[in-house]
C-alpha distance (Angstrom), angle and dihedral (degrees) to the residues before:
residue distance angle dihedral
X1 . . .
X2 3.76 . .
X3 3.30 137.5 .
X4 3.29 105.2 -135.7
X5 4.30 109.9 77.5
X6 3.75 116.8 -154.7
X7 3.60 127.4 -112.9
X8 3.75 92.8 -88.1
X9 3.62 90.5 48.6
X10 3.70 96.6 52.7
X11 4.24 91.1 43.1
X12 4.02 87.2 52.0
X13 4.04 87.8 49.4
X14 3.44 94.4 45.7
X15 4.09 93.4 46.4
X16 4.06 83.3 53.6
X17 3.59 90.3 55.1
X18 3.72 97.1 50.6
X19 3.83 93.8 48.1
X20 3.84 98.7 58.4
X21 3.12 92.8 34.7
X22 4.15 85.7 55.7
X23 4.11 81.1 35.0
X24 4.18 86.5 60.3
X25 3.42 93.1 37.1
X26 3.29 97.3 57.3
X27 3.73 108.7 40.5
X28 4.19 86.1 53.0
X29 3.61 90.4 57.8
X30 3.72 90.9 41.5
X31 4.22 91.7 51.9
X32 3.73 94.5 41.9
X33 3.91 86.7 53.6
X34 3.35 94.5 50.8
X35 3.44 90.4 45.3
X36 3.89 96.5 51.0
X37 3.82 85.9 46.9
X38 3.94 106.7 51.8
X39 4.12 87.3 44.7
X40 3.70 94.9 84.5
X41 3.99 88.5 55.8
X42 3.29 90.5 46.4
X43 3.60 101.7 47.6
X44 3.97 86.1 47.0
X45 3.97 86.7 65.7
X46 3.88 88.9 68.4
X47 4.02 123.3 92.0
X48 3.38 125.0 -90.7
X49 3.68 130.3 -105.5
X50 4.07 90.6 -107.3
X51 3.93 94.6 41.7
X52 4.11 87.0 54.8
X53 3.58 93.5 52.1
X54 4.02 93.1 49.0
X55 4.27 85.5 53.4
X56 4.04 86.0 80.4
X57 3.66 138.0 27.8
X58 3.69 131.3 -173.2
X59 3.65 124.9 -148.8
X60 4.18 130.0 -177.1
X61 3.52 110.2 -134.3
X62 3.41 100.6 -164.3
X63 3.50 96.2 102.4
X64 3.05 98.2 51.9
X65 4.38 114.9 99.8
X66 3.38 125.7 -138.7
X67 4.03 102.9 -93.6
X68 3.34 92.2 29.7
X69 4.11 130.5 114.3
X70 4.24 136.6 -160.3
X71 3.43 133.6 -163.5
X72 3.98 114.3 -147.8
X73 3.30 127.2 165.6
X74 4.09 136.6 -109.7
X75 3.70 121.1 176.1
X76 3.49 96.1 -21.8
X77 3.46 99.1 -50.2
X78 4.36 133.8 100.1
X79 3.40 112.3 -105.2
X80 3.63 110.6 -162.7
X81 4.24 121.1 -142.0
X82 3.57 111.5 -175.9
X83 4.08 118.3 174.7
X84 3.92 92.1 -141.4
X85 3.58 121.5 -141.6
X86 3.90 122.5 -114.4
X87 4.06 82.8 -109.2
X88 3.65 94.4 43.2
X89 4.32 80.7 53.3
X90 3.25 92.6 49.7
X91 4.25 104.4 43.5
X92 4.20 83.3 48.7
X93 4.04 88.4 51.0
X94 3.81 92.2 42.5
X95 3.71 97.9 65.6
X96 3.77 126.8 89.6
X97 3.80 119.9 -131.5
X98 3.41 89.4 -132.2
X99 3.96 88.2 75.5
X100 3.57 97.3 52.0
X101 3.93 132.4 96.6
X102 3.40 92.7 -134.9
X103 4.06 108.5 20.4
X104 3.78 115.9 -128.4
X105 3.56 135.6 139.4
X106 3.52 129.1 -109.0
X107 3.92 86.8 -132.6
X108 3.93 89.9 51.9
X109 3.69 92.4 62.9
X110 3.78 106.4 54.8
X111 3.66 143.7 42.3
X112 3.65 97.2 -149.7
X113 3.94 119.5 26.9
X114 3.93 88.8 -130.6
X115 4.06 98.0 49.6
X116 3.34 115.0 68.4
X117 3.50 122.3 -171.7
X118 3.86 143.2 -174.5
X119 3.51 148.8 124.0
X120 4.14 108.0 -90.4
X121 3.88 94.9 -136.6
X122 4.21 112.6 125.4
X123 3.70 105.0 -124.4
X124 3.91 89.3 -140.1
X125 3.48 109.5 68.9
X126 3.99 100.7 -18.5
X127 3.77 96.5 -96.5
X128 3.69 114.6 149.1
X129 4.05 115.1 -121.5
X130 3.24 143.2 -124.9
X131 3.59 128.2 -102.8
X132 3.60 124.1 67.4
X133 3.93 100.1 96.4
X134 3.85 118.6 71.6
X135 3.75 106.7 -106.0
X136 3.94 96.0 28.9
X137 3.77 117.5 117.8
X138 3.92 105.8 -90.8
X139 4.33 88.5 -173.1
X140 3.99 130.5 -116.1
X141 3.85 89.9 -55.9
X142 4.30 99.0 46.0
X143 3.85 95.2 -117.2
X144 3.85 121.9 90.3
X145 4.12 121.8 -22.5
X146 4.01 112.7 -163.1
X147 3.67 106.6 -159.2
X148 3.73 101.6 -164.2
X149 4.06 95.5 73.8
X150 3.69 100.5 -1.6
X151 3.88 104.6 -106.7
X152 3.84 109.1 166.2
X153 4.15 122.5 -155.5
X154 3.72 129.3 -160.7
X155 3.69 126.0 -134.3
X156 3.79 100.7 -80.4
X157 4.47 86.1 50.3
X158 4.30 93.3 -100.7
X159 3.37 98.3 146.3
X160 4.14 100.3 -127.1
X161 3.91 102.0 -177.3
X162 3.98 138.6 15.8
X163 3.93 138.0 51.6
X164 4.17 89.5 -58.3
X165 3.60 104.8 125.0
X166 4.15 94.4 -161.4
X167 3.54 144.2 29.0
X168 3.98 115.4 -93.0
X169 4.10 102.1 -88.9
X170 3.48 124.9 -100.8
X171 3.84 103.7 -137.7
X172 4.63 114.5 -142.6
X173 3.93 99.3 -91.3
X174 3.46 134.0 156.4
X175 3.94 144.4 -165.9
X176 3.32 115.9 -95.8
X177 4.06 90.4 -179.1
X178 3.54 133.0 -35.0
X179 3.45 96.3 -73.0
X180 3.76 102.7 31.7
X181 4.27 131.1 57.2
X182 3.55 131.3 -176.6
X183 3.88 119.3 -138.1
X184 3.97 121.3 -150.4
């Protein structure tokens, strides 16, 4: 074989060339097109401006007194904030898992003995208890009373009596300062 290619050779060659190089060429121009024209459906798919602001909410506890409870609101739901008592600490730390319906800690559910915090939705049916205004029924064990099926919480939110399978949820939060948390 030689190494010299004939005319026709060196045409066919050079025809070979052009076409993938058109082939390339065109499929790149083709995928960023496609590209540059699903984005805007894509980018559609993410959350709003006003939806991302509702994902957290801050709240000041300072004004809150000890004894005392708020309901705020995340996502559409209550979130209850009670400033516990040091009894209220202490009858949550005093129980053993082993007498709960659903078996956690008092220590597992707060961040600081005195704040506790959780969203105020019974895990039965979705009813919302009883329990954060003076003078409403706080149930047998002086947390959280659900009146629709009778599900009774405890100070720290275990539920300790009724058809509630769990213990009202803690939602993520986390302290901003002292006097100032961040829920979500």
């Amino acid at each position: 074989m030689s190494d010299t290619a004939t005319p026709e050779q060196t045409a066919e060659i050079d025809d070979q060339s052009k076409r993938d190089f058109l082939f390339v060429s065109t499929a790149s121009v083709a995928a960023v097109g496609t590209a540059l024209a699903a984005w805007p459906f894509i980018d559609q798919m993410n959350p709003a401006a006003d939806t991302l602001a509702l994902s957290t909410t801050e709240v000041d506890l300072e004004p809150i007194e000890e004894g005392q409870s708020i309901t705020v609101v995340w996502r559409g739901k209550p979130v209850f904030i009670r400033h516990r008592t040091a009894k209220e600490i202490s009858e949550a730390s005093a129980v053993k898992s082993a007498d709960l319906i659903d078996p956690e800690g008092d220590a597992e559910r707060v961040q600081k003995p005195q704040w506790l915090i959780m969203v105020g939705v019974c895990t039965h049916l979705g009813c919302i208890p009883l329990g954060q205004k003076s003078g409403e029924s706080k149930g047998d064990f002086g947390g959280w009373f659900c009146p629709c099926h009778g599900s009774h919480y405890d100070t720290s939110g275990r539920i300790r009596k009724g058809p509630a399978p769990k213990n009202l949820a803690v939602p993520e939060y986390s302290f901003l300062s002292e006097s100032k948390v961040k829920i979500g």
